[in-house]
Backbone bond lengths (Angstrom), bond angles and torsions (degrees), N, CA, C in turn:
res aa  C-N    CA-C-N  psi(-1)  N-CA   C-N-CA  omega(-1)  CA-C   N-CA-C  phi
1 X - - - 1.459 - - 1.528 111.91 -
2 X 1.619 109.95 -44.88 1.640 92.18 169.47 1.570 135.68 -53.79
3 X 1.227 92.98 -11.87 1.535 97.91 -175.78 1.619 114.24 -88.56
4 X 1.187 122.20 5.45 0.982 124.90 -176.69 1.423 130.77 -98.88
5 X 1.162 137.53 135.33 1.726 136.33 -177.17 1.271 100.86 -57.07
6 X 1.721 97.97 158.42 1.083 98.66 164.98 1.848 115.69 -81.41
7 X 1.659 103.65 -32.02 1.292 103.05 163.65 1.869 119.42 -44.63
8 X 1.089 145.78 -88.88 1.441 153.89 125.25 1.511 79.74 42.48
9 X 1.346 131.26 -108.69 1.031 134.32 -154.10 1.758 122.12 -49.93
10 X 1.371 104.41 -39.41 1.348 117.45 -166.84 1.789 95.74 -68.18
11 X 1.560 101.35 -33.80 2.037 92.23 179.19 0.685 97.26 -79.22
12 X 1.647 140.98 -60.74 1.972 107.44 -177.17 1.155 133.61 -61.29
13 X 1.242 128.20 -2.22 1.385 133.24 163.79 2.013 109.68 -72.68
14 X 1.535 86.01 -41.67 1.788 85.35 -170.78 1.554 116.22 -67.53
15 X 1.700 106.92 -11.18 1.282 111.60 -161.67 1.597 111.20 -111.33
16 X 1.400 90.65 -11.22 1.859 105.31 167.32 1.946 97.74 -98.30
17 X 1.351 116.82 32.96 1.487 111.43 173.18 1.413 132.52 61.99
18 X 1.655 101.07 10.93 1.235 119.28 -163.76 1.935 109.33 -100.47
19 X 1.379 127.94 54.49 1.486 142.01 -160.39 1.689 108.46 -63.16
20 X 1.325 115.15 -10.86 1.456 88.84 -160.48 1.762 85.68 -158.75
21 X 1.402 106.52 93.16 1.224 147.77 -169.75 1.337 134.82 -130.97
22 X 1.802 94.36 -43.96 2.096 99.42 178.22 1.011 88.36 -99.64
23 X 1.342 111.67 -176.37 1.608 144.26 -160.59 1.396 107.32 -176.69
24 X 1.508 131.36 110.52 1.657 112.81 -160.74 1.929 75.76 -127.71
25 X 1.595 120.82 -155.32 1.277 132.01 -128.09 1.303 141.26 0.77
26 X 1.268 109.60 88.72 1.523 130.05 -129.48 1.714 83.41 -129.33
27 X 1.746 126.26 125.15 1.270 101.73 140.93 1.698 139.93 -96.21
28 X 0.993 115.56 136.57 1.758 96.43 -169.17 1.787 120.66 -99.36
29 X 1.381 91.29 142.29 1.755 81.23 -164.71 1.732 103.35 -77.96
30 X 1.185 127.07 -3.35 1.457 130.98 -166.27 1.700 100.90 -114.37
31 X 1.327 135.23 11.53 1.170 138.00 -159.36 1.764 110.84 -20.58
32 X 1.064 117.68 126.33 1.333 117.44 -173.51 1.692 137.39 114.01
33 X 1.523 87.71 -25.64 1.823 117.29 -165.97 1.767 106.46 -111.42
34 X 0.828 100.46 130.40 1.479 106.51 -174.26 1.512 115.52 -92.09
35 X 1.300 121.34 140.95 1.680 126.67 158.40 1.259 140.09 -115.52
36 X 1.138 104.57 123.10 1.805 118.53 170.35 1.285 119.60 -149.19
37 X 1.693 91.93 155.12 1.432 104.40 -155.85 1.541 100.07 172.27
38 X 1.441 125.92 172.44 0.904 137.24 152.41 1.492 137.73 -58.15
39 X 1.005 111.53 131.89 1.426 121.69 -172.40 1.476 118.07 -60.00
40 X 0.965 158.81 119.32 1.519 148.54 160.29 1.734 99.78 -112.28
41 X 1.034 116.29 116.13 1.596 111.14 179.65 1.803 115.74 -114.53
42 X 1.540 89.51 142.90 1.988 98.12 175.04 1.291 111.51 -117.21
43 X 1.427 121.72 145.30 1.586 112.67 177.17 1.270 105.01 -109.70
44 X 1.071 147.59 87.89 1.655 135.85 154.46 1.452 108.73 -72.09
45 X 1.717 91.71 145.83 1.546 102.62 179.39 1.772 100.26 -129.86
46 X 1.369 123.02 -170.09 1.393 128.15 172.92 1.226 116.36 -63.35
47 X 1.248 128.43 137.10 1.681 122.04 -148.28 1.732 100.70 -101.55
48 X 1.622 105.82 111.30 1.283 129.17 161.08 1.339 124.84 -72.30
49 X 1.919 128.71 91.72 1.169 102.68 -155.98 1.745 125.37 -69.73
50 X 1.419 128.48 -40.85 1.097 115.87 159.31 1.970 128.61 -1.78
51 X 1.689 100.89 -85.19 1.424 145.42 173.59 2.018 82.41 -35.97
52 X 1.372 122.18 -76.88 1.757 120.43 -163.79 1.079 83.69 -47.87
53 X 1.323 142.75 -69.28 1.396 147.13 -139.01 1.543 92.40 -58.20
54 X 1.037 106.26 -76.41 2.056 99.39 -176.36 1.382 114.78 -47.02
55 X 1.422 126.36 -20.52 1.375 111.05 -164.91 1.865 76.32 -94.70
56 X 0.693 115.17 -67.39 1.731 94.07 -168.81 1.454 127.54 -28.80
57 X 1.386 106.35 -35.39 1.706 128.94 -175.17 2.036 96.08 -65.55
58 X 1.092 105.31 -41.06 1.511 127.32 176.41 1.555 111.28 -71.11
59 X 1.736 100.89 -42.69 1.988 82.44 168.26 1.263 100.67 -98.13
60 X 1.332 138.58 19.77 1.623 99.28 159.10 1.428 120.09 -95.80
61 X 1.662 94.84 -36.98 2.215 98.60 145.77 1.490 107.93 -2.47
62 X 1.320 93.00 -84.78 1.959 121.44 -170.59 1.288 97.58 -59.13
63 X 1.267 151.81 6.66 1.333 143.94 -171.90 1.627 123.19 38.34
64 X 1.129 82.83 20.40 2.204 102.46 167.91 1.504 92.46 -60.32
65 X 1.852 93.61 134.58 1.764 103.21 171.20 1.451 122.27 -106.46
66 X 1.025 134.65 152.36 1.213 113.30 171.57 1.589 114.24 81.07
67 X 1.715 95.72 173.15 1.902 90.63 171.14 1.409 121.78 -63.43
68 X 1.299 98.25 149.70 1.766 115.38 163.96 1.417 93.02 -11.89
69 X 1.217 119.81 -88.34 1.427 125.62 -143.07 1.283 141.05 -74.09
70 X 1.869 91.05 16.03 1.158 129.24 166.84 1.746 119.20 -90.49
71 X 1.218 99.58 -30.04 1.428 92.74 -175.39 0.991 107.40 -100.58
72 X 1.366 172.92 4.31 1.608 130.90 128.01 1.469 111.77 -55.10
73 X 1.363 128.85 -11.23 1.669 100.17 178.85 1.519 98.32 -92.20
74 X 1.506 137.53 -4.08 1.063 122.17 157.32 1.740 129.44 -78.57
75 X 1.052 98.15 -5.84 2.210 100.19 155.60 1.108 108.00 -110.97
76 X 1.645 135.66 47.67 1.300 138.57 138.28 1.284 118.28 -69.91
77 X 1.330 126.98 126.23 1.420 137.06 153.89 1.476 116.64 -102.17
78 X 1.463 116.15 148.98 1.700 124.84 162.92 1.549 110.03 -22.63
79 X 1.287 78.94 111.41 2.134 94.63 167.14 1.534 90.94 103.28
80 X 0.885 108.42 -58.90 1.788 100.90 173.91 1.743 112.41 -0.10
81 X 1.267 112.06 149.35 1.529 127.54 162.66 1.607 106.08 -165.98
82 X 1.649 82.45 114.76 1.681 109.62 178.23 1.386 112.41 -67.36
83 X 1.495 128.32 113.23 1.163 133.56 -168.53 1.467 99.71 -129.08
84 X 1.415 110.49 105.60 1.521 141.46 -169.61 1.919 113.14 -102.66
85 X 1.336 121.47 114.52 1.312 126.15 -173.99 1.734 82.09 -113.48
86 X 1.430 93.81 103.28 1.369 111.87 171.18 1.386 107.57 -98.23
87 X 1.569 136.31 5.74 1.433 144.55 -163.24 1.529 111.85 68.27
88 X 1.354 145.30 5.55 1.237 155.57 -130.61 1.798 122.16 42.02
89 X 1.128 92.38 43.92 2.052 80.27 -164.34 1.332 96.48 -72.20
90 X 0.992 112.16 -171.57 1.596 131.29 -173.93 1.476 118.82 -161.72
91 X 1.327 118.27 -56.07 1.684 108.33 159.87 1.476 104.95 -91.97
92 X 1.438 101.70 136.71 1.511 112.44 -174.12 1.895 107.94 61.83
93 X 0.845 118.29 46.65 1.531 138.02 178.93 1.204 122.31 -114.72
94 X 1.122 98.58 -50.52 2.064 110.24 -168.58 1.906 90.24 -71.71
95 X 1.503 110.95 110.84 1.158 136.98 120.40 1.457 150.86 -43.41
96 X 1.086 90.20 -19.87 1.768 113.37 177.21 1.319 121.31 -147.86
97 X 1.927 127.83 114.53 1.164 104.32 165.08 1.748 121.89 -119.36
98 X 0.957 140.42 -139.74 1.252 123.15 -176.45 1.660 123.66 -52.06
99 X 1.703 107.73 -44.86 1.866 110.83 171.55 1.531 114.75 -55.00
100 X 1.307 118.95 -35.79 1.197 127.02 -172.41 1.862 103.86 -69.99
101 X 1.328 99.28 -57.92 1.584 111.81 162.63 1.591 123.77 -31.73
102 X 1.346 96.56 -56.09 1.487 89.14 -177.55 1.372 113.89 -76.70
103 X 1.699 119.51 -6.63 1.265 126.51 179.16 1.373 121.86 -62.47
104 X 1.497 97.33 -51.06 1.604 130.04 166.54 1.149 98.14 -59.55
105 X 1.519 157.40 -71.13 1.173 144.11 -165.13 1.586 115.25 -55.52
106 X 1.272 90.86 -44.93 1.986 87.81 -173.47 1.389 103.00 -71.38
107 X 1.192 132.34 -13.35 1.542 124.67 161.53 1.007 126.94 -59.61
108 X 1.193 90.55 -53.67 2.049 109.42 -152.48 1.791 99.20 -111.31
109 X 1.217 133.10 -26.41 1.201 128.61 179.72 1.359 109.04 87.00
110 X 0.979 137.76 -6.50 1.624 148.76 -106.73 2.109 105.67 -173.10
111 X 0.918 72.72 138.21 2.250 90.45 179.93 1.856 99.18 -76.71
112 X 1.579 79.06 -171.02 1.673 94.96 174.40 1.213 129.67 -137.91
113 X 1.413 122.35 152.14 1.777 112.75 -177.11 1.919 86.56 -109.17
114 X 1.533 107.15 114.23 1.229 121.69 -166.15 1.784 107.42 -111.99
115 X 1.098 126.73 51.21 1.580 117.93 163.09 1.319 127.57 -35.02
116 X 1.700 94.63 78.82 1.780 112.14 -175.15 1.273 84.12 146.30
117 X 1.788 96.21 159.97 1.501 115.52 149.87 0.935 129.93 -46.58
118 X 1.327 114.92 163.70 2.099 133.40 -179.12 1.569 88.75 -133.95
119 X 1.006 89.16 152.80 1.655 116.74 172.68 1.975 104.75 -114.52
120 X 1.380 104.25 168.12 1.347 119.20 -177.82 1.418 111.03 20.79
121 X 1.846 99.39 90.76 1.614 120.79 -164.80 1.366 96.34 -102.10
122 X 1.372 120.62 -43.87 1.887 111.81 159.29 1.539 104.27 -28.29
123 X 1.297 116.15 -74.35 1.549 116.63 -151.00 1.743 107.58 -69.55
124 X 1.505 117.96 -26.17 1.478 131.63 172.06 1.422 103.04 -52.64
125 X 1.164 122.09 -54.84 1.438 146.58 -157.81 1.567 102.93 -70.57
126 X 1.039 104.45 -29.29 1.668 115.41 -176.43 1.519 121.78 -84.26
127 X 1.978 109.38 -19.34 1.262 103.00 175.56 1.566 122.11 -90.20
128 X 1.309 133.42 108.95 1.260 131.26 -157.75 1.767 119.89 -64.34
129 X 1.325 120.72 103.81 1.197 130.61 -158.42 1.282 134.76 96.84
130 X 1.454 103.62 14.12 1.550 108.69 -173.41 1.427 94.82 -96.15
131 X 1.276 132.50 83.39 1.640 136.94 -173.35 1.793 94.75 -102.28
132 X 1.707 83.34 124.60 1.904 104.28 -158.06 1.675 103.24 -126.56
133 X 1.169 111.36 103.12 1.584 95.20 169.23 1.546 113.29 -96.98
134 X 1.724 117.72 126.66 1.200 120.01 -162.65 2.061 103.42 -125.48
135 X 1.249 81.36 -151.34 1.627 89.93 -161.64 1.595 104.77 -109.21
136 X 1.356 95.66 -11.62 1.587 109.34 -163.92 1.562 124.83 137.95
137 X 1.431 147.80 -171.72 1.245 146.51 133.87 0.864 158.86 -53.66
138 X 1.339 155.60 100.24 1.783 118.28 166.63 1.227 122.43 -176.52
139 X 1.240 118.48 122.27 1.371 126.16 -161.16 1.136 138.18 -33.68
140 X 1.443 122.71 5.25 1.736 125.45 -174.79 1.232 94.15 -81.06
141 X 1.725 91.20 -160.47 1.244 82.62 174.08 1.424 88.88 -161.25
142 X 1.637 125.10 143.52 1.641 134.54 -146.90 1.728 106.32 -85.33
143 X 1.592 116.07 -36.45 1.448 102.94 -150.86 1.369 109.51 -61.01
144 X 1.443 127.65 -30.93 1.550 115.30 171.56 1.807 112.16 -61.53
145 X 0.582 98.93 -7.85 1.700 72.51 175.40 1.809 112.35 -131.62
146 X 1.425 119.39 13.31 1.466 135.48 166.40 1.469 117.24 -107.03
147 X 1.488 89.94 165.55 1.904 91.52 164.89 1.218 107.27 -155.21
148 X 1.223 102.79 155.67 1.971 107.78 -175.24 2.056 96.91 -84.93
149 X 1.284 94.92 136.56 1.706 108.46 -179.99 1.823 96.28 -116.69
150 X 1.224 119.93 -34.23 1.309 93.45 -161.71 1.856 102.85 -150.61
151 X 1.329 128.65 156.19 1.380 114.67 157.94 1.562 110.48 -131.82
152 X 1.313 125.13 136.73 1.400 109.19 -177.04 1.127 108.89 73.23
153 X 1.352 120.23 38.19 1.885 116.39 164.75 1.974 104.15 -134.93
154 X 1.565 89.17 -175.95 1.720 69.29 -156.26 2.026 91.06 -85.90
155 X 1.306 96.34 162.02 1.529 105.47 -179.68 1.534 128.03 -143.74
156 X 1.054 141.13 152.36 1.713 158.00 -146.61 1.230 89.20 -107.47
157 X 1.573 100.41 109.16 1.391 105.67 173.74 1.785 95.47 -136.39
158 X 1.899 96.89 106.98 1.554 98.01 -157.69 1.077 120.60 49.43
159 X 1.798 122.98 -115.66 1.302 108.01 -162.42 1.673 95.62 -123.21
160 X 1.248 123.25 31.88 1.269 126.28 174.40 1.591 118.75 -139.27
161 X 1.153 94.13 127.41 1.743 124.11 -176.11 1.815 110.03 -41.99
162 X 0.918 145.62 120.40 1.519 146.26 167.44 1.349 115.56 -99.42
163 X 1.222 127.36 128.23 1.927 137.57 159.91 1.031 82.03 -95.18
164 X 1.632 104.69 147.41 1.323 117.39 133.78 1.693 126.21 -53.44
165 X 1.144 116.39 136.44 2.117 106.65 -174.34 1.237 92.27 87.08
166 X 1.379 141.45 18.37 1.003 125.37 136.82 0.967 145.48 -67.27
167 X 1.749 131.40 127.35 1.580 132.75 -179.65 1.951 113.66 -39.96
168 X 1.323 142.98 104.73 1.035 105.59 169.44 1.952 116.17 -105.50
169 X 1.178 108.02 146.56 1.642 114.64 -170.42 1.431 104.47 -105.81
170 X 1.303 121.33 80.58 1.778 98.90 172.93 1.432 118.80 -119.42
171 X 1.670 108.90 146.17 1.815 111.31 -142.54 1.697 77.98 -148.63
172 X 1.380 103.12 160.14 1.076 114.88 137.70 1.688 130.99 12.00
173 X 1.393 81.29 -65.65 1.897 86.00 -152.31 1.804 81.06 -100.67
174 X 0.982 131.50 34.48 1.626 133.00 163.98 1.481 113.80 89.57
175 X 1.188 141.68 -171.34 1.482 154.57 -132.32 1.486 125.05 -120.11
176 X 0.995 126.85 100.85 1.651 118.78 -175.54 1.568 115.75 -119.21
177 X 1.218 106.61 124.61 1.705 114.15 169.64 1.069 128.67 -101.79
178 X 1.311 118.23 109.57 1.203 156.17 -153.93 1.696 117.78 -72.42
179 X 1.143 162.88 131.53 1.107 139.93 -168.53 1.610 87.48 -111.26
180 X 1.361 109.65 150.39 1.563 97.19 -168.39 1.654 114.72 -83.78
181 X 1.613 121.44 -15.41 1.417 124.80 174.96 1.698 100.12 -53.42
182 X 1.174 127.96 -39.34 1.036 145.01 -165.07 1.897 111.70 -92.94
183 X 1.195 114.22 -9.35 1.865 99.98 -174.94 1.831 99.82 -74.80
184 X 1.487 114.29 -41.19 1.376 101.27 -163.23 1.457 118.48 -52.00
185 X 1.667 117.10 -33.03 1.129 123.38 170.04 1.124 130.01 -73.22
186 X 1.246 129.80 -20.20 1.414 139.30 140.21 1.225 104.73 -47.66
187 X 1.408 137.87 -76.76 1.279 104.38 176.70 1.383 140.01 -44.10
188 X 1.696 122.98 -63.14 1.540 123.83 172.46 1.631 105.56 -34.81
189 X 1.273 102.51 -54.27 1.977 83.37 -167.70 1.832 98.88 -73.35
190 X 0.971 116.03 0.67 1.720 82.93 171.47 1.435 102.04 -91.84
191 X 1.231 113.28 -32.97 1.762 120.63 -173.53 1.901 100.87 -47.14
192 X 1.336 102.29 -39.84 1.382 97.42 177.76 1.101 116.94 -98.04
193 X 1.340 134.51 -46.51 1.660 114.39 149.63 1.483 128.49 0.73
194 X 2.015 100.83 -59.46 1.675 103.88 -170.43 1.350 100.79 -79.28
195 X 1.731 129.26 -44.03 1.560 104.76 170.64 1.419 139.73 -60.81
196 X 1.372 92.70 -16.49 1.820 98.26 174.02 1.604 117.11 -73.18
197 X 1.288 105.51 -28.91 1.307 118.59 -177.51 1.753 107.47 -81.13
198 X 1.356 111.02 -48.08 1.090 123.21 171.97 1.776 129.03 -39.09
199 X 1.683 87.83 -43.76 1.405 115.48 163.00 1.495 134.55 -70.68
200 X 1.613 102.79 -33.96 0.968 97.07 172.66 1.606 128.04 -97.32
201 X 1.431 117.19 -7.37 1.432 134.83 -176.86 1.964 93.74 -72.05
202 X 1.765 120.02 -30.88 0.808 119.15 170.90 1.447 128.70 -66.25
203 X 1.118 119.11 -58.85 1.492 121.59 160.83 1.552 130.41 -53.33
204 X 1.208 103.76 -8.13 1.724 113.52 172.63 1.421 96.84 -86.72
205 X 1.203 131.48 -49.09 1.482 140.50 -161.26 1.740 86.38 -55.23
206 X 1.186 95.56 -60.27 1.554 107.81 -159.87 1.452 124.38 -70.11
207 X 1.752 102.35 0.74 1.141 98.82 168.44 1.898 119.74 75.94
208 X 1.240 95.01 5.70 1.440 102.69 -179.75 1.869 115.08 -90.64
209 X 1.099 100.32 -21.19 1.364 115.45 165.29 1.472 137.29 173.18
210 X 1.548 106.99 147.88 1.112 124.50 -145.58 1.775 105.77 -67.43
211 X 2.058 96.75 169.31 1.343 82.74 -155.20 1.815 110.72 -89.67
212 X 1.567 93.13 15.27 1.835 96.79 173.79 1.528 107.67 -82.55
213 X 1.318 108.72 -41.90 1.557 110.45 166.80 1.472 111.39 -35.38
214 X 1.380 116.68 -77.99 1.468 113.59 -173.27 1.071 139.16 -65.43
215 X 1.430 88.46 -21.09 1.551 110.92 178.12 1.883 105.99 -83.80
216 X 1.082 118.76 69.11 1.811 117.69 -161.63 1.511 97.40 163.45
217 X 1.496 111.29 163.10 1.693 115.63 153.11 1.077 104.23 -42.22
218 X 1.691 101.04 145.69 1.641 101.89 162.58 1.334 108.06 -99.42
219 X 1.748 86.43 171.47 1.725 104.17 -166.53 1.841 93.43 -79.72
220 X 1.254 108.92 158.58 1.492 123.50 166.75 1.762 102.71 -37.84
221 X 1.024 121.01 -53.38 1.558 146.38 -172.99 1.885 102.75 -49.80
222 X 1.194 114.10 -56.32 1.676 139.93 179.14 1.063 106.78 -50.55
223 X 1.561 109.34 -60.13 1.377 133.38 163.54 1.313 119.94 -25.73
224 X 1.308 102.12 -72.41 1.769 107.46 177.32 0.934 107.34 -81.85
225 X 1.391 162.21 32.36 1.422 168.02 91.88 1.397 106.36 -26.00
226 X 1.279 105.18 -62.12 1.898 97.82 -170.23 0.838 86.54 -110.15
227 X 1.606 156.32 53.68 1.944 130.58 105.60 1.857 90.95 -70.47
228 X 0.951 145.83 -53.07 1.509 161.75 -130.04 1.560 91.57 -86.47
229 X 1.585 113.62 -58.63 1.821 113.88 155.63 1.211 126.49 -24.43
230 X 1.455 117.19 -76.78 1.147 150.93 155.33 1.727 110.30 -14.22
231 X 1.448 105.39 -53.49 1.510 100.37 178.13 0.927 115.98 -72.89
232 X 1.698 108.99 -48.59 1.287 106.95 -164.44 1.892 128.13 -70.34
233 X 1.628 103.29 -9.27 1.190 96.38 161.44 1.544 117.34 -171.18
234 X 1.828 85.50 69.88 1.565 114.98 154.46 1.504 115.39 -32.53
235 X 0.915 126.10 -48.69 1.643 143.44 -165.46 1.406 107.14 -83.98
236 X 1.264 137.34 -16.30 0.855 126.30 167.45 1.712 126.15 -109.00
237 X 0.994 133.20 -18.36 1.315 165.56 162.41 1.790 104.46 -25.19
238 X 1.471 113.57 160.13 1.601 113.07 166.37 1.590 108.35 -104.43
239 X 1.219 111.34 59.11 1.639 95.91 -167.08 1.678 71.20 -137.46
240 X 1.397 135.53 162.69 1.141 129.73 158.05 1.904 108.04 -74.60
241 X 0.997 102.93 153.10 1.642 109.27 178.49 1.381 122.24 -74.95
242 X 1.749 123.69 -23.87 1.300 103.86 158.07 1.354 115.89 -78.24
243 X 0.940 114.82 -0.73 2.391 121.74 -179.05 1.184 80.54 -75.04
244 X 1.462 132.07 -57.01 2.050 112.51 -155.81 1.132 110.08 -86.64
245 X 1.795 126.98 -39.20 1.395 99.41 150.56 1.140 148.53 -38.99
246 X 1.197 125.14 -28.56 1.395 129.65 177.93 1.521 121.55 -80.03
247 X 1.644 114.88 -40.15 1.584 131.67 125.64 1.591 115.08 1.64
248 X 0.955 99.37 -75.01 1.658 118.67 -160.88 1.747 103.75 -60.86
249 X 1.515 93.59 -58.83 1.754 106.80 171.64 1.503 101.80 -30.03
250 X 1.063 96.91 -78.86 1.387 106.47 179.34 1.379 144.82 -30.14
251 X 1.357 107.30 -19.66 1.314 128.43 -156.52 1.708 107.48 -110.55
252 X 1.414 103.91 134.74 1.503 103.92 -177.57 1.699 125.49 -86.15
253 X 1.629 106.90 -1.28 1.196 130.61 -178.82 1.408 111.38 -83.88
């Protein structure tokens, strides 16, 4: 899955009917480093005091310690990624700053998709692999004026829908949630995406054919060119080698 675009993913999602999934202007505190993982999602909204009052009465039920905004990062497990619909705030937003961070990391191994600010981005910045796409910075700090409504329910993140067990992909070019019936195929078609492309950036070099050819369906002819690729150097390729065998099976060429 890391290897995959965010483009790649976003067309098989659009083509399994699935439109409203990414979410891109994202800043990332790890610039460069990619995240995935599982979804665990929280909804905070503007804090109704009544409404906090019951949900607290409700985590001590649950034997939740501490503030709200402690307990979903305490049912994080490995691979986990805490995906927080903070409404986008930004002053009085940041829910999490570096202690909380490293809290979340030693759980989950894994960053966060944080809708809102973070506070103490020095000390964020310092935990190695905690790759966080956020809303921005800034030194307040949210729990007085929020409240936790939900954990593990689905949530509005911008303009795309979140499950919990959702795949999340975040790159560069911004954030996609993945429904998990759907990640394996996101992967295979990118795996072949990059060899087709791979293949064909080769045969342009080489002058073997032109770039309307490749650039289009291929001919039956193309076809048996790159299964014949494909064999000849399985072993060297970025696709793992039982993925293109299985490819090949498949294939009527």
């Amino acid at each position: 899955m890391r290897q995959v675009t965010i483009t790649e993913a976003w067309g098989v999602l659009r083509g399994a009917g699935y439109h409203w999934q990414y979410e891109g202007n994202w800043q990332c505190t790890h610039p460069g480093q990619v995240l995935v993982g599982r979804a665990l999602t929280a909804m905070y909204m503007p804090r109704r005091p009544v409404m906090r009052t019951v949900m607290e009465e409700k985590g001590d039920r649950c034997g939740c310690i501490g503030d709200q905004i402690s307990w979903p990062i305490d049912m994080l497990v490995p691979g986990d990624v805490y995906v927080a619909d903070v409404y986008g705030k930004i002053e009085q937003g940041p829910v999490i700053g570096d202690n909380l961070s490293t809290a979340i990391f030693a759980n989950s191994g894994n960053g966060v998709v944080h809708n809102a600010a973070v506070r103490d981005l020095e000390g964020i910045q310092e935990i190695p692999g905690f790759v966080s796409y956020v809303r921005g910075w800034h030194p307040s700090y949210a729990s007085p004026t929020i409240m936790l409504l939900g954990v593990n329910t689905p949530v509005r993140i911008g303009q795309a829908t979140v499950m919990p067990g959702d795949v999340v992909l975040g790159k560069r070019a911004g954030v996609i949630f993945i429904p998990p019936h759907l990640a394996e195929k996101v992967v295979k078609t990118s795996e072949i995406i990059r060899l087709r492309d791979a293949f064909g950036k080769i045969r342009l070099r080489e002058g073997v054919y032109t770039p309307g050819q490749i650039d289009r369906q291929w001919t039956d002819d193309i076809e048996e060119d790159f299964s014949r690729w494909l064999e000849d150097h399985i072993d060297e390729l970025p696709v793992p080698k039982g993925a293109i065998q299985e490819y090949l099976k498949e294939r009527t060429w």
